[in-house]
C-alpha positions as CSV (number, residue, x, y, z in Angstrom):
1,X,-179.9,-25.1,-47.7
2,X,-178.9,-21.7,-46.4
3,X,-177.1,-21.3,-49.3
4,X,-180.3,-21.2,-51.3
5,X,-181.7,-19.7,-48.9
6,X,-180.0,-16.8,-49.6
7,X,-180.3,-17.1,-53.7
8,X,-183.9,-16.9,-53.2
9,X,-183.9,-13.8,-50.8
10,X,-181.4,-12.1,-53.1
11,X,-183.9,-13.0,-56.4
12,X,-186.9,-11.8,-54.1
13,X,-185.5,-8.2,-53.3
14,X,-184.6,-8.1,-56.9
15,X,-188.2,-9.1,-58.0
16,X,-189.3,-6.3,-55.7
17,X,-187.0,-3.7,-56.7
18,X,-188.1,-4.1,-60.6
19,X,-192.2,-3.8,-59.5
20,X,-191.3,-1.1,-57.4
21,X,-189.5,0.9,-60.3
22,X,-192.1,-0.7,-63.0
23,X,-194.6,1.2,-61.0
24,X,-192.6,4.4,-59.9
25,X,-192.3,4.7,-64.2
26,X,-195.9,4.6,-64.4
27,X,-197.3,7.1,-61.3
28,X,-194.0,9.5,-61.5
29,X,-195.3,11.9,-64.8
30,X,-198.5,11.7,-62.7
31,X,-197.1,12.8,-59.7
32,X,-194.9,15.4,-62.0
33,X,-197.2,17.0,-63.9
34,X,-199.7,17.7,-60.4
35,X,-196.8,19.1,-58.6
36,X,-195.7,21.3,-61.1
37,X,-197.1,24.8,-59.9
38,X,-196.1,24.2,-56.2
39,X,-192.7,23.4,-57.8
40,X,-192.4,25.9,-59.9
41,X,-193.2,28.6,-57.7
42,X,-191.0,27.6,-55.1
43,X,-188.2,27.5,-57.5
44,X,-189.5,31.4,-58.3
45,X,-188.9,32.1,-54.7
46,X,-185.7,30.1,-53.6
47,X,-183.8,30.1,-56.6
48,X,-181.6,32.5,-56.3
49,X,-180.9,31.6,-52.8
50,X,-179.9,28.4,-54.2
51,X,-177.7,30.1,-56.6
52,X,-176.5,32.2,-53.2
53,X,-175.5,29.0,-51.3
54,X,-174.4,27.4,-54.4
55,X,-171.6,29.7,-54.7
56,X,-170.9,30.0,-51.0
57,X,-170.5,26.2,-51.4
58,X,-168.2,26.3,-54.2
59,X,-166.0,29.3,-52.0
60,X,-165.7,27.2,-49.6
61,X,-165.1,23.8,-51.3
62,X,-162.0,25.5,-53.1
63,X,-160.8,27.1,-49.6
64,X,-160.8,23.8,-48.2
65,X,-158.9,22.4,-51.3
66,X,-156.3,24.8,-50.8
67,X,-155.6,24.6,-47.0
68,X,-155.4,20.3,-47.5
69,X,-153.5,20.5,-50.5
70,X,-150.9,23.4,-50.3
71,X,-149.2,22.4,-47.7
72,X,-148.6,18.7,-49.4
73,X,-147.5,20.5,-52.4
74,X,-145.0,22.5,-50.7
75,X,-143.5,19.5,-49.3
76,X,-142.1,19.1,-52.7
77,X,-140.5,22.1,-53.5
C-alpha cells in the first residue's frame, strides 16, 4: 500500500509540474513583453558592470585554476 502510495504522489507532483509549466508557457511572453522597458533600461545601466565583474570573474576563476592545478602538475615532472 505504501508502495502505491508513493506511485500516486510521484504521478501527482508530475501532474503538477506539467500545469505549472502549461501555464508558465502561456503568461511568460505576457510577463515578457510588460517588462521589457524596466528590463531594458536596467541592462543600459548595469551592463557594462556586468561585463566589469564578468571579467573579474573570469581573472579570478583562471587564478584559482592555476594555484590548484600547478602544483599537481609539477608533481610530475
Amino acid at each position: 500500500m505504501k508502495f502505491i502510495k508513493k506511485i500516486l504522489l510521484c504521478l501527482l507532483f508530475v501532474i503538477v509540474g506539467f500545469v505549472l509549466s502549461y501555464l508558465n508557457w502561456l503568461i511568460e511572453p505576457t510577463i515578457t513583453a510588460a517588462l521589457e522597458p524596466i528590463l531594458t533600461t536596467i541592462d543600459r545601466f548595469f551592463a557594462p558592470v556586468a561585463n566589469t565583474i564578468e571579467t573579474l570573474l573570469s581573472f579570478a576563476f583562471f587564478g584559482i585554476f592555476v594555484y590548484l592545478f600547478v602544483p599537481f602538475f609539477a608533481m610530475f615532472r
